[in-house]
C-alpha positions in Angstrom: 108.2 97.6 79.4 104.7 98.5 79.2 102.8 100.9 81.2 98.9 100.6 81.7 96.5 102.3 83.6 93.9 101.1 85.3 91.0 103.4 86.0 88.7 102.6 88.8 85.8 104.8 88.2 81.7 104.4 88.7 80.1 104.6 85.8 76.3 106.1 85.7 73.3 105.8 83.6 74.6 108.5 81.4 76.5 107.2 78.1 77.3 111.1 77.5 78.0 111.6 81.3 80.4 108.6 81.3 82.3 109.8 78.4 83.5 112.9 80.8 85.0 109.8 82.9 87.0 108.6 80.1 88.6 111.4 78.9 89.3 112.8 82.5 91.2 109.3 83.0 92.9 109.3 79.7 94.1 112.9 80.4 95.5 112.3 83.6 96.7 108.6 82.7 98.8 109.9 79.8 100.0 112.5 81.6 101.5 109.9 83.9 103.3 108.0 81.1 100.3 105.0 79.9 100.5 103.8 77.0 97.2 101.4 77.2 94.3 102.7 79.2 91.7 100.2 81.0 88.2 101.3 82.3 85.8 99.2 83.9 82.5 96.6 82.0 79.4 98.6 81.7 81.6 102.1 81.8 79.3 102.8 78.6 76.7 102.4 81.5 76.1 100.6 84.4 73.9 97.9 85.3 71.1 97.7 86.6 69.3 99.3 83.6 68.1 98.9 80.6 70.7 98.2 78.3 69.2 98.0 74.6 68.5 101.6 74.5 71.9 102.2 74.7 74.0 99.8 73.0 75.4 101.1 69.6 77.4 99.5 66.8 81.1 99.9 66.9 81.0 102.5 64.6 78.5 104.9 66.6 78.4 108.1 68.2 79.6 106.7 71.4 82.2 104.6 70.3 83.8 107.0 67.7 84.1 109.9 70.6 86.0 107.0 72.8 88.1 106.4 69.7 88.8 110.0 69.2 90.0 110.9 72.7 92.1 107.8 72.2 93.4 108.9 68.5 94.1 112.6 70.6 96.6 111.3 72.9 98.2 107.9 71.0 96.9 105.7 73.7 95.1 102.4 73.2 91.7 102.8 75.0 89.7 99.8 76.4 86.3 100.0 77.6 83.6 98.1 78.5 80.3 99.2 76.0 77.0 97.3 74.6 76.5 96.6 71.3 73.4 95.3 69.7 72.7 91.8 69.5 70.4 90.1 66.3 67.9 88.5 68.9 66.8 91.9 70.8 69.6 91.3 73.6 72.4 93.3 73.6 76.1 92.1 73.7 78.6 93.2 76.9 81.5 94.2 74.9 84.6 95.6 75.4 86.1 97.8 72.8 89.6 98.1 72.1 90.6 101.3 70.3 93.3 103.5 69.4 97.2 102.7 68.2 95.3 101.1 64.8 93.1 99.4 66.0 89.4 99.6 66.7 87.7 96.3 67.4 85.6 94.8 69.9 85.5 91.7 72.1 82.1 90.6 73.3 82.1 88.7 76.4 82.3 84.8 75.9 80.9 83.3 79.4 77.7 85.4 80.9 77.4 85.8 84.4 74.5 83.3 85.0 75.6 83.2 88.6 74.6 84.3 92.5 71.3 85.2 91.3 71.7 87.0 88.5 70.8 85.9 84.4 72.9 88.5 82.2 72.1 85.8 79.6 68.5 86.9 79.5 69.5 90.6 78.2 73.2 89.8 76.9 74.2 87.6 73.8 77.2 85.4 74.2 80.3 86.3 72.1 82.3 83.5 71.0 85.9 84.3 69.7 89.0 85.4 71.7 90.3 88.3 71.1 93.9 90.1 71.2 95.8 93.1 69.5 99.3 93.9 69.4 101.0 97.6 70.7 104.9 98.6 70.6 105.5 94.8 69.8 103.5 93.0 72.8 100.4 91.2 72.6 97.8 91.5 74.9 94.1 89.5 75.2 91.4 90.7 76.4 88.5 89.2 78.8 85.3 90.4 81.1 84.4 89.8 84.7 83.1 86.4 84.8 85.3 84.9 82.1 87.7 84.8 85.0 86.4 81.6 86.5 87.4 79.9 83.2 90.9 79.2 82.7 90.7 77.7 79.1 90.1 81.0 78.0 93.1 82.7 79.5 95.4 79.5 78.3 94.1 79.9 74.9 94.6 83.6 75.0 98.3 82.8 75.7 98.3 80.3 73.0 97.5 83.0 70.9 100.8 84.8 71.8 99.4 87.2 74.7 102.0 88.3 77.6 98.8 90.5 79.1 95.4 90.3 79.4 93.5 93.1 80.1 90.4 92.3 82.1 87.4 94.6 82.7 84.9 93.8 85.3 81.9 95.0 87.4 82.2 92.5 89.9 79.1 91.6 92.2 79.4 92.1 95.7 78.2 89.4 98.2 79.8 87.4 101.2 83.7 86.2 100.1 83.3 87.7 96.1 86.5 90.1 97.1 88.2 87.0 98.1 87.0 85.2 94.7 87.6 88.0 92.7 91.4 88.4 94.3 92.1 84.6 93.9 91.1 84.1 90.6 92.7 86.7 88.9 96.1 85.4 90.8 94.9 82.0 89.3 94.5 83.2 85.5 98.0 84.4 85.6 99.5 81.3 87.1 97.4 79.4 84.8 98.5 80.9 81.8 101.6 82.8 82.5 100.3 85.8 81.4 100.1 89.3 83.6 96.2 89.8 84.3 95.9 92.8 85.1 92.1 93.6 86.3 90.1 96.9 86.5 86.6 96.9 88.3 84.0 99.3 89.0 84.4 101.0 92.1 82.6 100.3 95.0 79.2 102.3 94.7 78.9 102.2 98.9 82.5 103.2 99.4 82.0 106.5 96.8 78.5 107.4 98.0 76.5 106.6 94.8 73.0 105.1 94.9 73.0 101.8 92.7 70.4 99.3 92.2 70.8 96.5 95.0 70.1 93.6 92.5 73.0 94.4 90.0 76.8 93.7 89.8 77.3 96.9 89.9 80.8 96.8 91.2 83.1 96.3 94.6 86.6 98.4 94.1 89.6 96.1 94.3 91.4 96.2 91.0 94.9 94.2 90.6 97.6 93.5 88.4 99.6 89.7 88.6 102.2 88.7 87.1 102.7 85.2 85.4 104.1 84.1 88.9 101.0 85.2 91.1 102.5 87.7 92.9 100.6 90.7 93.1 102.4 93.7 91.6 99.4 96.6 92.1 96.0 96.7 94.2 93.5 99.5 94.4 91.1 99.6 97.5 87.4 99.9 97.2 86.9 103.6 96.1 87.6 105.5 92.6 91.4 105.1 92.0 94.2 105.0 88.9 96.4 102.1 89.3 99.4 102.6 87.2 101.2 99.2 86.5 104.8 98.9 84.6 104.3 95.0 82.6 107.7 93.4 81.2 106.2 91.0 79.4 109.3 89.0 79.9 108.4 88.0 83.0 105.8 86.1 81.1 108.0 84.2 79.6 110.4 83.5 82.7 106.9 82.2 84.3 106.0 80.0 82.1 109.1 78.0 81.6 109.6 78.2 85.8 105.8 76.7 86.2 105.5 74.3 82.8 101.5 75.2 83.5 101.3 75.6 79.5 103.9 73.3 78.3 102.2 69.8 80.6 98.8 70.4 80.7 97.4 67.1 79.2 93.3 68.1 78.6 
């Protein structure tokens, strides 16, 4: 048994300001028992502004401290963070530190969607990622990469039980129905728990965001390989804390054969 932490938050311009965030959130998740703790895409900061000035390699100022407050209190942080890309765009990545690792996933499928291009200021990454902690595997996604299934098949190919999922979802008419359906989707498809942290809802916490940007709706969930929902945050700032067996990944797989007869 596994617990993670989910930590709603809304993250500002600030990298140095949103820093505060995570080590408030580690504190006070650790304090609760987490072993893994999950912040939001763009905690590093939001969009909705430029993001080149503040991406930094893995091994920067910003990343290190993250990694430090991590190393402090022997919890795997994961946290959505730019990094620069070779082109002049930057790359949405989530960085996974803490319990020996330190290592970064950079988000495969770019929200080229509703409206919005992130492809014309983000790279594409192209490898899946996982890491392993107290003997379980978990993979990692972003936000978007939750409309494609392959992804979350292959991750559980790979040996995850978990997959940790960041996300500043955009808001719009039916995306909190989307974004509840598809993560219940992604753990049916794969068998895996998904267990999804999003931005908070700037409107329901009173923060002043730019209109254009997916800049977050609340909602975060964790399902298990069955679909069922086991935790759900509403649209404000909010810790889930979520208890995984990864054996109930197992038990879902064999009970729904989605892995073992898929065909294409």
């Amino acid at each position: 048994m596994a617990r993670i932490a989910l930590c709603q938050v809304n993250s500002g311009d600030d990298p140095e300001a949103n820093l505060k965030l995570i080590r408030s959130g580690v504190e006070a998740a650790v304090a609760d028992g987490a072993r893994i703790v999950v912040f939001p895409e763009a905690t590093m900061a939001r969009f909705g502004r430029p993001l080149e000035p503040v991406a930094e390699p893995l091994d920067g100022p910003w990343a290190s401290a993250v990694a430090a407050v991590a190393a402090e209190h022997d919890v795997v942080v994961v946290v959505g963070m730019f990094t620069p890309a070779d082109d002049g765009r930057v790359r949405n990545t989530l960085l996974v530190t803490g319990g020996g690792h330190h290592r970064g996933y950079d988000k495969i499928h770019l929200y080229d969607a509703f409206g919005f291009a992130e492809s014309d200021t983000v790279a594409p990454g192209t490898t899946a990622t996982t890491f392993e902690l107290d003997g379980v595997v978990f993979g990692v996604a972003t936000c978007y990469d939750v409309r494609f299934p392959e992804l979350f098949r292959a991750l559980a190919d790979d040996g995850a039980d978990v997959v940790l999922l960041p996300a500043s979802w955009g808001a719009g008419e039916g995306k909190r129905e989307q974004w509840e359906v598809l993560v219940r989707a992604r753990a049916l498809d794969s068998g895996c728990w998904v267990l999804a942290c999003g931005q908070a809802d700037p409107a329901a916490t009173g923060v002043t965001v730019n209109p254009k940007a997916p800049t977050g709706i609340g909602y975060s969930l964790a399902a298990d390989g069955f679909g069922r929902v086991a935790a759900a945050a509403g649209a404000g700032t909010e810790t889930l804390l979520v208890d995984v067996d990864p054996a109930v990944s197992a038990k879902a797989r064999a009970a729904t054969g989605a892995l073992a007869n898929r065909r294409l």
